[in-house]
Backbone as JSON Lines, residues from 0, in Angstrom:
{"i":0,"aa":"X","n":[99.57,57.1,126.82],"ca":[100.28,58.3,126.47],"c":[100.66,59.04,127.75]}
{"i":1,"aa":"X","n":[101.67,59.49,127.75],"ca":[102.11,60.32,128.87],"c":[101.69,61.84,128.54]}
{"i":2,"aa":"X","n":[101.42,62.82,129.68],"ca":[101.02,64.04,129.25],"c":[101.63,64.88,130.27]}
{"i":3,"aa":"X","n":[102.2,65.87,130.23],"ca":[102.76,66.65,130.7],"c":[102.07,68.26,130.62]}
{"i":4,"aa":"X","n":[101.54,68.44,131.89],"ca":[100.27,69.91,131.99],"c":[101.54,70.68,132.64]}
{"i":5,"aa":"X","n":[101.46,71.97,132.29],"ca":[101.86,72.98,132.76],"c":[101.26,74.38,133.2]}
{"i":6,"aa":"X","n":[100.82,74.11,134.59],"ca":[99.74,75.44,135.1],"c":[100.57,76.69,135.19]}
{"i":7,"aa":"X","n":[100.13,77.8,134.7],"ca":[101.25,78.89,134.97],"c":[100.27,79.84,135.55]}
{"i":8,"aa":"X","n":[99.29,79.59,136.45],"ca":[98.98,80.46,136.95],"c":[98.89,80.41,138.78]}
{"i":9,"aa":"X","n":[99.17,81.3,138.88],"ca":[99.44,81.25,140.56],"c":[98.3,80.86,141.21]}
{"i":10,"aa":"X","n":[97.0,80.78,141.14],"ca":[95.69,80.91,141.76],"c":[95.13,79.2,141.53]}
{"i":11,"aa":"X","n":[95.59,78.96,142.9],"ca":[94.91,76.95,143.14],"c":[93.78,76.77,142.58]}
{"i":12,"aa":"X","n":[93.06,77.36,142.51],"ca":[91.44,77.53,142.45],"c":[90.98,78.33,141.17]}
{"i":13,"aa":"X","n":[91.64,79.09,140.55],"ca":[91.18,79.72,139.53],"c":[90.43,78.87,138.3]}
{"i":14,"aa":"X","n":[90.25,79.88,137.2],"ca":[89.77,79.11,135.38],"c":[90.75,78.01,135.12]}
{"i":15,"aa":"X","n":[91.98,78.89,135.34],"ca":[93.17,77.58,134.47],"c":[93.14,76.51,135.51]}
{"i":16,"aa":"X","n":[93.35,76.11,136.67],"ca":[93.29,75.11,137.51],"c":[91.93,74.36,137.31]}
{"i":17,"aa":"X","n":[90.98,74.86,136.72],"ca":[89.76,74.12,136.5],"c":[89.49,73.6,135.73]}
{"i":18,"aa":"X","n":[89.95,73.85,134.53],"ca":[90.11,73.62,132.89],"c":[91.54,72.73,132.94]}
{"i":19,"aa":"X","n":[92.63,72.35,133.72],"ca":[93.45,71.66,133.52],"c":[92.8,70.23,134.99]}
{"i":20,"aa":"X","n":[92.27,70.46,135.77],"ca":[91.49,69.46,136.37],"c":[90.79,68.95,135.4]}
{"i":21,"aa":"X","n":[89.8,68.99,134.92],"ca":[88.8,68.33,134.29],"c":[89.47,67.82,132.84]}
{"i":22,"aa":"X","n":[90.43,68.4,132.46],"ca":[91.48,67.64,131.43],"c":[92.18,66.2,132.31]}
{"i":23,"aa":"X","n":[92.49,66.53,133.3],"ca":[93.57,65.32,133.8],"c":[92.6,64.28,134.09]}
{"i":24,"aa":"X","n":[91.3,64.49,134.66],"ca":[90.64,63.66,134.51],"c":[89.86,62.92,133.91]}
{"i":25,"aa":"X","n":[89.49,63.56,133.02],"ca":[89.28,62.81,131.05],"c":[90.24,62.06,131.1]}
{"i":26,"aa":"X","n":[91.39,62.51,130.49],"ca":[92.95,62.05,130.36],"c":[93.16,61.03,131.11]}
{"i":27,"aa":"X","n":[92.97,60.43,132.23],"ca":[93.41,59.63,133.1],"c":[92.15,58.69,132.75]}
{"i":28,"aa":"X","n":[90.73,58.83,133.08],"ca":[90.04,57.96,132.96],"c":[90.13,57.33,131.53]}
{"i":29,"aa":"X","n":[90.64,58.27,130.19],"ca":[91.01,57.11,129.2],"c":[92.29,56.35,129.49]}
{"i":30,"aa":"X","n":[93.07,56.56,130.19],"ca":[94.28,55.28,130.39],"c":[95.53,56.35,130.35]}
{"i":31,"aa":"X","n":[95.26,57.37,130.24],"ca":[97.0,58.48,130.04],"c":[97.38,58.23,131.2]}
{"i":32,"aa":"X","n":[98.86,58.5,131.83],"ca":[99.15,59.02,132.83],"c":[99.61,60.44,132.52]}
{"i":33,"aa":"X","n":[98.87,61.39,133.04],"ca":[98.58,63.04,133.15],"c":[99.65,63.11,134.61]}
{"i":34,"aa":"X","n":[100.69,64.08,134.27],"ca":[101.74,64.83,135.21],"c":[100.66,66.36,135.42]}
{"i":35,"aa":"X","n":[100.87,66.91,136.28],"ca":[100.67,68.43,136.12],"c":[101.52,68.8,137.5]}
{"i":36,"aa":"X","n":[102.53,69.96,136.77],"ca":[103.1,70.92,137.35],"c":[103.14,72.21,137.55]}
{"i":37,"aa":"X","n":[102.42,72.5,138.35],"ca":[102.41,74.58,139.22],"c":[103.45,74.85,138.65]}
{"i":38,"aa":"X","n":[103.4,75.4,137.9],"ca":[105.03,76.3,137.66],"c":[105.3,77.32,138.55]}
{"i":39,"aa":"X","n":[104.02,78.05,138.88],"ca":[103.8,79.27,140.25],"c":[104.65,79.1,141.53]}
{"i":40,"aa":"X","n":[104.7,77.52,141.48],"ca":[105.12,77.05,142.75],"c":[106.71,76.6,142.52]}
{"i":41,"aa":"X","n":[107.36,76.71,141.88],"ca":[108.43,76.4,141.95],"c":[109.83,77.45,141.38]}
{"i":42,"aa":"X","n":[111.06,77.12,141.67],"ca":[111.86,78.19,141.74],"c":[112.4,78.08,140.62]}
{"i":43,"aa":"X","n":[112.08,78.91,139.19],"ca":[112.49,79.0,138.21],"c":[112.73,80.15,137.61]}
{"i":44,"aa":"X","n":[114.87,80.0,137.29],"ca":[114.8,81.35,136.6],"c":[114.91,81.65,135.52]}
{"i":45,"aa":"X","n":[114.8,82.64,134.82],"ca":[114.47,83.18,133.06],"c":[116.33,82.23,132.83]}
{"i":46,"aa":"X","n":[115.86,82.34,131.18],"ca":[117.12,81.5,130.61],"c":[118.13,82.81,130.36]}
{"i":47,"aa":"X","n":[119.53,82.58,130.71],"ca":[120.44,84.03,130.66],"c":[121.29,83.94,128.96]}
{"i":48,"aa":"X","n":[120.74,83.16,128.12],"ca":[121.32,83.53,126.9],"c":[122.91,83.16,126.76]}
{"i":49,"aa":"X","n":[123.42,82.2,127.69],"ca":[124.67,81.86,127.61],"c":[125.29,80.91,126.77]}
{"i":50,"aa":"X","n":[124.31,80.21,126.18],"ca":[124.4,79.08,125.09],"c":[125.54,77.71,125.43]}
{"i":51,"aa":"X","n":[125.46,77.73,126.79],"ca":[125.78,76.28,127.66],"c":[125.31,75.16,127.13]}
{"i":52,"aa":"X","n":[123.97,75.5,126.76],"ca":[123.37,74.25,126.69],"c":[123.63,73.9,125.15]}
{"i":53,"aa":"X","n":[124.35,74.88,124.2],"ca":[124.04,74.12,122.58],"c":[125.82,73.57,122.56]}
{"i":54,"aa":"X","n":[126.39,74.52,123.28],"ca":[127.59,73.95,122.97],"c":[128.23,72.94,124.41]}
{"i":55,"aa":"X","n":[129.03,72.65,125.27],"ca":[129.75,72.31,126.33],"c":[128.63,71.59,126.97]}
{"i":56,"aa":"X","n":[127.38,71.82,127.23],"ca":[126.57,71.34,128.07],"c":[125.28,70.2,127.03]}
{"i":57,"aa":"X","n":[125.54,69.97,125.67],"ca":[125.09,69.18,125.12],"c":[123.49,68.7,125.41]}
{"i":58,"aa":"X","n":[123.05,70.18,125.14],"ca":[121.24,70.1,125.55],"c":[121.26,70.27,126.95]}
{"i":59,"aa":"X","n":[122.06,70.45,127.86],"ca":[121.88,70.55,129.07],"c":[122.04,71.96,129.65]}
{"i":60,"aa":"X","n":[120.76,72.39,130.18],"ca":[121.28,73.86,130.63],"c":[122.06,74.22,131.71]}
{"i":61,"aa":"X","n":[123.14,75.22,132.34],"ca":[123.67,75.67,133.13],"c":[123.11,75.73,134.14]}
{"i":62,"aa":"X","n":[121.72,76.55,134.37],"ca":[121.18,76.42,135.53],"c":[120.36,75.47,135.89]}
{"i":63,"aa":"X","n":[121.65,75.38,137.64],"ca":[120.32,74.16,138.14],"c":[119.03,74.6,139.3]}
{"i":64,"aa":"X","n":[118.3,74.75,138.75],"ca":[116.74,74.83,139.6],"c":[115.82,74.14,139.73]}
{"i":65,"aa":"X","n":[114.68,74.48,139.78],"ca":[113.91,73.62,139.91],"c":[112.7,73.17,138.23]}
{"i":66,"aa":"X","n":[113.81,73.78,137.43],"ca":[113.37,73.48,136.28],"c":[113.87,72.33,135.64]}
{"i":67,"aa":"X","n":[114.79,71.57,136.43],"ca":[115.25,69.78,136.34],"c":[114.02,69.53,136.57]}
{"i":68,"aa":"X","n":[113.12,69.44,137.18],"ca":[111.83,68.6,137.33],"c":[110.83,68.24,135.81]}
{"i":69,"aa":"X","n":[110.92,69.31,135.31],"ca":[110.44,69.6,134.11],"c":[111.21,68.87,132.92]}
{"i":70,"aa":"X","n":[112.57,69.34,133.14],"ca":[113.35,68.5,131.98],"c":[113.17,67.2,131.78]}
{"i":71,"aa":"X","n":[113.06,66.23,133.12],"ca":[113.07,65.07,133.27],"c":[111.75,64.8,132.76]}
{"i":72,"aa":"X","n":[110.64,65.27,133.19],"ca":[109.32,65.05,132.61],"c":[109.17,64.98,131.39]}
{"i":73,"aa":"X","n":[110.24,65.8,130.99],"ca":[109.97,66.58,129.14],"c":[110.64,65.67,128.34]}
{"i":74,"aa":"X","n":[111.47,65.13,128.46],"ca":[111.79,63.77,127.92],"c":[111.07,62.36,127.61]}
{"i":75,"aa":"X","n":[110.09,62.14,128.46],"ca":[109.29,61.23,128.37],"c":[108.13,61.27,127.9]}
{"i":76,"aa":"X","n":[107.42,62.83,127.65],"ca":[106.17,63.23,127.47],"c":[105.85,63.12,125.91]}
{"i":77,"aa":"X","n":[104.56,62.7,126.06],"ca":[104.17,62.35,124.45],"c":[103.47,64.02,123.65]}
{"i":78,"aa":"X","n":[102.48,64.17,124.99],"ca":[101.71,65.31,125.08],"c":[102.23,66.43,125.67]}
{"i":79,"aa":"X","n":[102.31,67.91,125.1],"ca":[102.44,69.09,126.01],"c":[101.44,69.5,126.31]}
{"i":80,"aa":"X","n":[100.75,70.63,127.68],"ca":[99.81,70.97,127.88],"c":[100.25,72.56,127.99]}
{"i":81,"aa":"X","n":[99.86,73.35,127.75],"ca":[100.38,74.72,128.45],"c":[99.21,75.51,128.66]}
{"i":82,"aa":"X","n":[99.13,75.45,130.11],"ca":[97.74,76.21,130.97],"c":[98.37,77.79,131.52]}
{"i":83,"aa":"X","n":[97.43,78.91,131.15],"ca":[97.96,79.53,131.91],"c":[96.6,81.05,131.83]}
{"i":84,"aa":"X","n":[96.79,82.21,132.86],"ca":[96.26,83.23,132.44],"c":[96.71,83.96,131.76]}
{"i":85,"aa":"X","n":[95.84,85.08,131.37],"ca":[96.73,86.08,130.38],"c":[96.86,87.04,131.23]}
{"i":86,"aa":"X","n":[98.27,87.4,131.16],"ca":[98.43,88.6,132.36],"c":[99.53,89.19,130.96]}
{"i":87,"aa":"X","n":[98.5,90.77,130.85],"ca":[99.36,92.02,129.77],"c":[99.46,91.17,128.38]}
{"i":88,"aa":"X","n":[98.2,90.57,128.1],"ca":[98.17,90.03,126.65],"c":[99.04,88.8,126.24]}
{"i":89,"aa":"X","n":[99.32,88.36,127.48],"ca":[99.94,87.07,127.13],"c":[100.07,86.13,127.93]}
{"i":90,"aa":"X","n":[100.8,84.79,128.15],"ca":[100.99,84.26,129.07],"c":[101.42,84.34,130.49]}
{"i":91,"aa":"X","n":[101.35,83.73,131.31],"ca":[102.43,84.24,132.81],"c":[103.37,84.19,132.65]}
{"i":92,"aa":"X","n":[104.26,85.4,133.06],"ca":[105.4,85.06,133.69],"c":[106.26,83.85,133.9]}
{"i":93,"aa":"X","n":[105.65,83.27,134.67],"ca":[106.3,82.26,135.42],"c":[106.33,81.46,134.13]}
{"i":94,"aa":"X","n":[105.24,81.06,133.56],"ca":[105.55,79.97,132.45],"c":[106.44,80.16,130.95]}
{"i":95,"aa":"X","n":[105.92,81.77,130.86],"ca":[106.98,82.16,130.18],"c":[108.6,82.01,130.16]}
{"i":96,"aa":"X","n":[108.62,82.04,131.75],"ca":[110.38,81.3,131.97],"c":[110.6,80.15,131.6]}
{"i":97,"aa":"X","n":[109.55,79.48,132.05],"ca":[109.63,77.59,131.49],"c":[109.54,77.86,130.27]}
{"i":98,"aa":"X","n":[109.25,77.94,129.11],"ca":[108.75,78.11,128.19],"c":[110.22,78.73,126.98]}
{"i":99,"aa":"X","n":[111.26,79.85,128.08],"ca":[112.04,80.26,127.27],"c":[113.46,79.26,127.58]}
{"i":100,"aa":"X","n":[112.98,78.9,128.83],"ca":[114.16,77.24,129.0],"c":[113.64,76.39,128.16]}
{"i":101,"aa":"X","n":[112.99,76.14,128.07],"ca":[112.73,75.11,126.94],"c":[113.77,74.96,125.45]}
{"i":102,"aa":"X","n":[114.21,76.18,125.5],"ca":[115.6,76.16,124.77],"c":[116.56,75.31,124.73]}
{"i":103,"aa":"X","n":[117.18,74.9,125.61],"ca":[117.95,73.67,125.85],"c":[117.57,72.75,125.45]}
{"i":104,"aa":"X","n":[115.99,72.02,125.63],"ca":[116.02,70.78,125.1],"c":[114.67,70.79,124.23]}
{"i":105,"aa":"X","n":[114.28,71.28,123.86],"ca":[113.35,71.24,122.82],"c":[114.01,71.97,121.33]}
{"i":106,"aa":"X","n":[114.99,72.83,121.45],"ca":[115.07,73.49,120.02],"c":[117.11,72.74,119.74]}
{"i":107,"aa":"X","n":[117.22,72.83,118.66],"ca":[116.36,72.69,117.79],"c":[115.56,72.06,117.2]}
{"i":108,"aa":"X","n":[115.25,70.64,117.78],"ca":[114.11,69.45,117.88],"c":[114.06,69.3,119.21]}
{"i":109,"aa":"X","n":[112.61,68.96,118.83],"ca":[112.03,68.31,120.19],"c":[112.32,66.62,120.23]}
{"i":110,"aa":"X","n":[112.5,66.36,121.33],"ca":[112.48,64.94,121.31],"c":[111.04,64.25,121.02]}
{"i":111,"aa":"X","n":[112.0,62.87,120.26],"ca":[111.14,62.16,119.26],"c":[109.85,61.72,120.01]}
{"i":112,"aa":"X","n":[109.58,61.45,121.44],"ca":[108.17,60.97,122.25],"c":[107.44,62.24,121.73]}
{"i":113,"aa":"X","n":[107.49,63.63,121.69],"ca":[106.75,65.14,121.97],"c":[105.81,65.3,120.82]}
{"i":114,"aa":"X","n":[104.82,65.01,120.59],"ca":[103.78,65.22,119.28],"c":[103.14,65.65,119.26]}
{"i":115,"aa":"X","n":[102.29,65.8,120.43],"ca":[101.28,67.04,120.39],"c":[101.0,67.79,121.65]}
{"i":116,"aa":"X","n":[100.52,69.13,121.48],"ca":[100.39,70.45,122.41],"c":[98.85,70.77,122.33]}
{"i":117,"aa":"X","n":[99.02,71.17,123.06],"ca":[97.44,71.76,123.54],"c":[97.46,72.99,124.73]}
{"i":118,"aa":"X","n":[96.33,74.18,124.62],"ca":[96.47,75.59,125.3],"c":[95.07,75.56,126.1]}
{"i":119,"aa":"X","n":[95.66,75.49,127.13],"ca":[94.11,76.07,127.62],"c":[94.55,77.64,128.79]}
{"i":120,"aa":"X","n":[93.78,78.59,128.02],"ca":[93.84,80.05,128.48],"c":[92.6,80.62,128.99]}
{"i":121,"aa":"X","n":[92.84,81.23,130.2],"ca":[91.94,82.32,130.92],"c":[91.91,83.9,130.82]}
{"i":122,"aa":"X","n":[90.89,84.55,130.72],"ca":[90.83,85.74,130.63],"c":[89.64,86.27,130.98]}
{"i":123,"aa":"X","n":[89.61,87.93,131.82],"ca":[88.33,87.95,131.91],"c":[87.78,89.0,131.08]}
{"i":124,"aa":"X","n":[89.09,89.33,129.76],"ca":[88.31,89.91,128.21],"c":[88.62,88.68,127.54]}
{"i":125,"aa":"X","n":[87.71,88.71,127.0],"ca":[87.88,87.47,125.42],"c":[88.43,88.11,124.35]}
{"i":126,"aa":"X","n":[88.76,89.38,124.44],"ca":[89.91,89.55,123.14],"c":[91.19,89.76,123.67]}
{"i":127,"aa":"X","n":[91.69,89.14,124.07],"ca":[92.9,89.0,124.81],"c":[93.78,88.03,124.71]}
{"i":128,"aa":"X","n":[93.54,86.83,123.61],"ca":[94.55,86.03,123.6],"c":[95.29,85.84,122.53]}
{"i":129,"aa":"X","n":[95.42,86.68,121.91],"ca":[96.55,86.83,120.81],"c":[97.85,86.62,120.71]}
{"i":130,"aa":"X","n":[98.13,87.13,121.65],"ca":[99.62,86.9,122.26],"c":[100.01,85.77,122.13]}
{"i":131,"aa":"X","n":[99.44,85.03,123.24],"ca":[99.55,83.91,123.32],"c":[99.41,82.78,122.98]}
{"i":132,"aa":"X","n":[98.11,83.02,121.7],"ca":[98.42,82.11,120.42],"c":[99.11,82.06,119.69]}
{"i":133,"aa":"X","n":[99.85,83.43,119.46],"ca":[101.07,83.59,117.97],"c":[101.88,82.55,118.62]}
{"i":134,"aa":"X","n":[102.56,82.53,120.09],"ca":[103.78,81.64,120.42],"c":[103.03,80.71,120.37]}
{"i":135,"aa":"X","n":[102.14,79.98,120.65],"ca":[101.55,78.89,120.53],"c":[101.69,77.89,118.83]}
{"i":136,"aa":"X","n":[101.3,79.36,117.94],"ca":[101.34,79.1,116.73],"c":[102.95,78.82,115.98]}
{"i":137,"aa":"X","n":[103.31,79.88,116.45],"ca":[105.08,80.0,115.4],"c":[105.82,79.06,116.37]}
{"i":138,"aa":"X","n":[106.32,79.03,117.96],"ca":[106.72,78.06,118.17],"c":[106.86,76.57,118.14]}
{"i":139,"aa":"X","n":[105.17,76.09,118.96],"ca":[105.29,74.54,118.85],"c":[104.46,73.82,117.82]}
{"i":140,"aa":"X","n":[103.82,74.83,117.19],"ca":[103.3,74.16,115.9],"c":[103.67,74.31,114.68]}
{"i":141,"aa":"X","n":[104.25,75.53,114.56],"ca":[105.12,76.1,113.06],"c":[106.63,75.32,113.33]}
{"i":142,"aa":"X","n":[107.4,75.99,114.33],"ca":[109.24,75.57,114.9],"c":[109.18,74.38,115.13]}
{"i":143,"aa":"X","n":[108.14,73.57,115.71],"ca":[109.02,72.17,116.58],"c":[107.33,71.38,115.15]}
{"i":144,"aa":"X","n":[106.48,71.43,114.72],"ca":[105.64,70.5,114.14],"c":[105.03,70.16,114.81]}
{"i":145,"aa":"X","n":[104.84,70.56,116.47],"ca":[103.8,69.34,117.06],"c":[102.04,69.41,116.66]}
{"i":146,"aa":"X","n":[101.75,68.3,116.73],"ca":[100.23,68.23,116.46],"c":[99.53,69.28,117.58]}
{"i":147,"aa":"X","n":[98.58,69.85,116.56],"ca":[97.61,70.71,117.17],"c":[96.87,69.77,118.13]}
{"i":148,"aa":"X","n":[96.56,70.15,119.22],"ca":[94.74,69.44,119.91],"c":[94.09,70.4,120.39]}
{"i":149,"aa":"X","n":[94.52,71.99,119.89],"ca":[93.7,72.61,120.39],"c":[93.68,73.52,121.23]}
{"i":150,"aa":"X","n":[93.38,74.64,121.45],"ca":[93.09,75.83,122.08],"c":[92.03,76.03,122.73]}
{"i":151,"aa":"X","n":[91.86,76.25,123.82],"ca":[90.6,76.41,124.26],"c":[90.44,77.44,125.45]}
{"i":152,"aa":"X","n":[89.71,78.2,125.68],"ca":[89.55,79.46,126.68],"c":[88.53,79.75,127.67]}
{"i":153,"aa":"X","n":[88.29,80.13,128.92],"ca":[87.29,80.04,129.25],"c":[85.97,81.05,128.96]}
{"i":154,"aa":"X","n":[86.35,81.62,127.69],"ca":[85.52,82.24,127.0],"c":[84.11,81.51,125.85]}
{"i":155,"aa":"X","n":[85.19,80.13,125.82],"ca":[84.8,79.17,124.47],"c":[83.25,78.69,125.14]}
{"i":156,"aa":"X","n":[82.32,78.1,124.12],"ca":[80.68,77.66,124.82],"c":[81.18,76.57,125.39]}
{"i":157,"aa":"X","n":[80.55,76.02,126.09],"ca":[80.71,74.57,127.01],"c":[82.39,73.87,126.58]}
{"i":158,"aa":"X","n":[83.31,74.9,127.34],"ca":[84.75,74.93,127.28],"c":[85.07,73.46,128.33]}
{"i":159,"aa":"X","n":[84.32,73.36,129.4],"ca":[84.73,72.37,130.01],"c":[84.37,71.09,129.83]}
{"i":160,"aa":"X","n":[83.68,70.94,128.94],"ca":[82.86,69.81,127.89],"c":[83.61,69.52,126.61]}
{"i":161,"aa":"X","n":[84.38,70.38,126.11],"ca":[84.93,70.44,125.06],"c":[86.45,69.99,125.58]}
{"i":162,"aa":"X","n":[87.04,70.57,126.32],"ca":[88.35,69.7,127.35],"c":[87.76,68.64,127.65]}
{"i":163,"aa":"X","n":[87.28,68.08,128.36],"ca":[86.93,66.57,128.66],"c":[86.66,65.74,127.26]}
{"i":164,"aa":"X","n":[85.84,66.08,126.5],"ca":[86.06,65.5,124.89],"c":[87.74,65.17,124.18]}
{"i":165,"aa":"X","n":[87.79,66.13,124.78],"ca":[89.57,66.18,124.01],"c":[90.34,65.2,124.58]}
{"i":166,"aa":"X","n":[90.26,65.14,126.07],"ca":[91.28,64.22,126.99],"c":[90.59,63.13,126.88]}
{"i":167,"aa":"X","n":[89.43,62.96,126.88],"ca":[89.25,61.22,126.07],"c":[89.25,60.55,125.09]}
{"i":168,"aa":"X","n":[89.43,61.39,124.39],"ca":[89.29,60.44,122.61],"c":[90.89,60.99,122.23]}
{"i":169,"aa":"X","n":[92.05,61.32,123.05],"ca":[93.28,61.7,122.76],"c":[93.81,60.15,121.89]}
């Protein structure tokens, strides 16, 4: 299975970088090949609502950045991952941009490889991730159908035991 991680948090070293490590490496030692991409680190801008991509540009968005890296990935990926902190009750920023490009080629279907998603979120309140489950919920599991694998926070009991469970028996 191919898997496609998406870190949206700026901090190399942080919860989410730790919780998406110990996923890629479950993941990999069962046989996946696991992608993971910094979104922090790369030059991506919010989607401008021009609708290029449904009409003239045929799923293809107008802007070119460095969110081609992603597209190309996103085509092939069986698995979504979406890692990130909660910054103001919800996801980052940064991934939030990826997330609202995703317009172009995920809605109004996702391509036929894309089946299942999975969240892994940081916070240092544990009532704080609401936000970011509703999109989790109404987007890629209500809008697009993908299979649940799960939510997980670094609030959850033996969270990094429970990710490594997940990325091996995927």
């Amino acid at each position: 299975m191919r898997i496609l991680v998406l870190n949206g948090s700026p901090r190399p070293n942080g919860n989410t970088a730790k919780m998406t490590g110990v996923f890629k490496e479950a993941a990999e030692q069962a046989g996946h090949i696991v992608d993971v991409i910094n979104v922090c680190r790369l030059n991506i801008k919010g989607c401008i609502a021009c609708e290029y991509c449904h009409g003239k540009g045929n799923g293809q968005c107008a802007q070119k950045d460095d969110m081609q890296e992603i597209y190309d990935k996103l085509r092939e990926t069986n698995m979504l991952v979406l890692a990130s902190p909660i910054y103001y009750h919800g996801i980052s920023g940064q991934l939030k941009c990826v997330i609202d490009r995703f317009y172009s080629s995920l809605y109004p279907v996702a391509p036929n490889s894309l089946q299942k998603i999975a969240m892994f979120l940081s916070s240092g309140d544990d009532n704080m991730y609401e936000g970011a489950k509703f999109s989790y919920n109404g987007d890629f599991l209500g809008y697009l159908g993908l299979e649940d694998m799960g939510i997980f926070t670094n609030h959850d009991r033996d969270v990094f035991s429970a990710i490594r469970q997940m990325g091996r028996n995927l």
